[in-house]
Residue, then its C-alpha position, 0 to 999 in steps of 0.5 A: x251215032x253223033x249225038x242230035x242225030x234222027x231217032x230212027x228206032x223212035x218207032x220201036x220204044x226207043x228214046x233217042x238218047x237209048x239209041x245213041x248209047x245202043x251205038x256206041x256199045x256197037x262200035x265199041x266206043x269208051x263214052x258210054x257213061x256220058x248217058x247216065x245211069x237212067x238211059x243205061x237202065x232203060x236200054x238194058x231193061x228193052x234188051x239190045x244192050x247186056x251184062x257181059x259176065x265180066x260187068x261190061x256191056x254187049x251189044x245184040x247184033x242189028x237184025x236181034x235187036x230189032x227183032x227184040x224190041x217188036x217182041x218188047x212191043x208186041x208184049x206191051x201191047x199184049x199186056x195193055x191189051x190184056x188188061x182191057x179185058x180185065x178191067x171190062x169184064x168181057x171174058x165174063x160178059x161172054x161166058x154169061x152171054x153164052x151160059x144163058x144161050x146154052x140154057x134157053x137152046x138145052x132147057x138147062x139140062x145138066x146133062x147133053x148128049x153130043x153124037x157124031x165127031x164133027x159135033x163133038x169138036x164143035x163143043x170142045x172148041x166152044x167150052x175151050x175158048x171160055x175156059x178162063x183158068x185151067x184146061x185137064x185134057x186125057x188121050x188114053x191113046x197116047x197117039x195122036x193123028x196128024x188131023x187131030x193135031x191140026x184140029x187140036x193144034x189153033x185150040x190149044x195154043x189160044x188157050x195157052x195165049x191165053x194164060x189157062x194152065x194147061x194139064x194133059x196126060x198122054x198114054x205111054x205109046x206117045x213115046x214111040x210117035x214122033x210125030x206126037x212126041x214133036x206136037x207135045x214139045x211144041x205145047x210145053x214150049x208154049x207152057x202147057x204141063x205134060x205127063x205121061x201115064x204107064x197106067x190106062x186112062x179115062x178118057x175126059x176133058x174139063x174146064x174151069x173144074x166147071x163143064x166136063x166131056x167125056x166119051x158116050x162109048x169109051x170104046x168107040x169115041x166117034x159116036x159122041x160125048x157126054x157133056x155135064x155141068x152139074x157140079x157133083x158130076x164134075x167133081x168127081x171126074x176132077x177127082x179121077x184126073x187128079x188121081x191118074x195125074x198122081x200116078x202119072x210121070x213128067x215127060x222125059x226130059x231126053x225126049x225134049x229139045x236141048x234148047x228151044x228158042x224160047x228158052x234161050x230168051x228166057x235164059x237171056x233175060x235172067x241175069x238183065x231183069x230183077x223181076x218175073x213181071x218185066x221178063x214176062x213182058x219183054x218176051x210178051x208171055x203170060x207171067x206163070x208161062x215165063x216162071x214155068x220156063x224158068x223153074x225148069x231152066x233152073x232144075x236143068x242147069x242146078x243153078x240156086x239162083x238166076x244168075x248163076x243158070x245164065x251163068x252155067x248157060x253161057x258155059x254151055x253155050x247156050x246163050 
């Protein structure tokens, strides 16, 4: 690209000088430090251009490299966009709001009844979507239908979004379902924590370590919930999570994918970023989704550091 050429990735974040050193890595051309050390930064931090192992520099393909600079963008606009909320309270202002509606609806009881599984969903949605910190779910079951997948499957993901840490412990019969074991791979691609119970489980879901459902008749969950607010309750169904998920064991790691598609980028930007923050943002993750990933790259690859698993992923060919 000559130099004063149109800046035809403007609209994706990129400088017109970024551009042109972005082509000349394409074609293979040997003027790349005429651009300087800042427009070399920058391209490497936005992801179209990488570190060879040998020091030099590779382009990503054009189709990539726009594809990763939308990510770039939709992870700027992601972050913004989060911190508007932070800064305005209104996640706060919503769980208030809804407190105080629940209070005059339930004269404050601290204890409900929900009967029927229409209405239990309906509460499950609704104490989901104001979890703020951390979601605790069991399936004592271990098998999931594909309609509760389906059901369970927008819930689960816009807390994930989110940023709530998620804990789930399943029955041991998930590991003979496939289509379970496939919903359960989806949500620790997305960050969510999965371990498995050789033990029988309570069945129960908790927010915040704040509201609690659990089943009317453990027998028979069709026939509702119980739904506790009142602190002394909640602690002690929080305690027995605690203790079945210490008793619980990680989902095995042969019944996860070799490589997910979001593990490759997370791998990709390993050895191009100095800090979780930025790599966090360029793949438009919540920062302890993208650290979780990166832990378990590490464990996986017996790496003692980052650049060394990027290293040993491209030995493997992983990226």
């Amino acid at each position: 690209m000559a130099r004063g050429a149109s800046n035809t990735l403007g609209f994706l974040g990129v400088s017109e000088a970024e551009e042109q050193l972005y082509q000349a890595v394409l074609r293979d051309r040997d003027d790349i430090g005429d651009y300087g050390p800042d427009v070399l930064t920058r391209t490497l931090e936005l992801g179209i251009v990488v570190r060879t192992p040998a020091g030099g520099l590779r382009p990503l393909s054009p189709k990539r490299a726009v594809e990763r600079l939308i990510e770039h963008q939709v992870g700027q606009l992601q972050d913004r966009l989060q911190e508007t909320v932070r800064l305005t309270g209104v996640v706060g202002s919503l769980s208030a709001a809804g407190d105080r509606v629940r209070a005059a609806v339930h004269d404050n009881l601290a204890i409900r009844q929900i009967e029927g599984l229409e209405a239990v969903r309906a509460v499950i949605d609704e104490v989901t979507f104001f979890a703020r910190t951390e979601n605790l779910t069991t399936n004592p079951v271990g098998v999931l239908t594909t309609e509760s997948i389906e059901v369970s499957r927008p819930i689960d993901l816009r807390i994930l979004r989110r940023g709530v840490r998620m804990r789930t412990l399943m029955a041991s019969a998930c590991l003979q379902d496939e289509a379970t074991m496939a919903y359960l791979r989806e949500l620790v691609v997305h960050g969510a924590e999965i371990r498995v119970s050789p033990h029988p489980l309570d069945r129960m879901i908790i927010c915040d370590r704040a509201v609690a459902l659990t089943p009317i008749d453990p027998d028979n969950t069709a026939r509702g919930a119980l739904l506790t607010r009142e602190p002394g309750l909640v602690s002690t169904v929080v305690s027995l999570f605690e203790r079945m998920w210490a008793a619980s064991e990680e989902l095995p790691e042969e019944a996860l994918p070799s490589l997910t598609e979001v593990e490759r980028r997370v791998l990709q930007t390993l050895h191009l970023v100095d800090k979780d923050e930025t790599g966090a943002r360029q793949l438009g993750m919540a920062l302890r989704t993208y650290r979780k990933h990166v832990a378990r790259l590490m464990s996986r690859l017996d790496a003692d550091n980052r650049f060394q698993a990027a290293l040993r992923a491209r030995e493997r060919g992983w990226i």
